[in-house]
N, C-alpha and C positions, 0 to 999 in steps of 0.2 A: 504494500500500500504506500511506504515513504514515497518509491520509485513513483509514483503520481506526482512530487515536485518537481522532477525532471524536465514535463512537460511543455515547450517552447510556445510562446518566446519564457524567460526566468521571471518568474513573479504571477505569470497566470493565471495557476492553478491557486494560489495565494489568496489574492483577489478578487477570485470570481468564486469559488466554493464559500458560505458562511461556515458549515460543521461537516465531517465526515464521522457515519459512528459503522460497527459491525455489530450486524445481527446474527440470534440466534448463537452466540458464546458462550457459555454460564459465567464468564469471569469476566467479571466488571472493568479488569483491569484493561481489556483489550478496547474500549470506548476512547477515541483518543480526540474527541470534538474538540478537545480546548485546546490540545497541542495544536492541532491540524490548522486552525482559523488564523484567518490576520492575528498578526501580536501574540500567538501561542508558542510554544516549544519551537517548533520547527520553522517557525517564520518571524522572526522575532523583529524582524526591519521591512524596509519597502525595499522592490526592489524594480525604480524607474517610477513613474508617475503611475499614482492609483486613484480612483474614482473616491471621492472626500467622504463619502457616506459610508464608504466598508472602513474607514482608518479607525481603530476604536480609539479611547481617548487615552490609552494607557501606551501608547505605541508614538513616539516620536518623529513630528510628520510638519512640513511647513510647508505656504504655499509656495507652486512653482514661478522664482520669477520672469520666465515666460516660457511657451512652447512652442519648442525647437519644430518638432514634430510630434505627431501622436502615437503613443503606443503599438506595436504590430497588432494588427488584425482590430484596432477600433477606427470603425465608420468615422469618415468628417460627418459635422452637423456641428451648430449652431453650440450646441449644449457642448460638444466634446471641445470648443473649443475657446471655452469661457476658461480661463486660467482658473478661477476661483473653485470649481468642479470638481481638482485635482488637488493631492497632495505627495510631496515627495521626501 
């Protein structure tokens, strides 16, 4: 399951997942939501410019003073290109 942050471009999977858990375990220990999410174990910084609403507040993040370009694989539009959207 780590091998899911591999996933291209680096900070994606980060990002765009809120929790990942495993079902059907008996062992609690294997629920790794909190590590998995923005600002948990495994992701514990940004990595490039992230949409402002997934940054939680315990994870250190400023706005970008401008952009260069947008992330691989996010559409232009209006909204992705409001500086304040993002945090890095």
């Amino acid at each position: 399951m780590l091998s899911l942050l591999r996933i291209q471009p680096p900070g994606k999977f980060q990002s765009t997942v809120k929790g990942v858990k495993l079902h059907c375990i008996p062992d609690w220990a294997f629920d790794v939501t909190d590590g998995m999410q923005l600002g948990g174990e495994y992701a514990a910084r940004l990595v490039g410019p992230t949409p402002a609403d997934l940054v939680p507040a315990d994870v250190p993040a400023v706005v970008p003073p401008g952009l260069q370009r947008l992330p691989h694989f996010t559409q232009r539009s209006q909204e992705a290109m409001d500086v304040h959207n993002w945090r890095i």
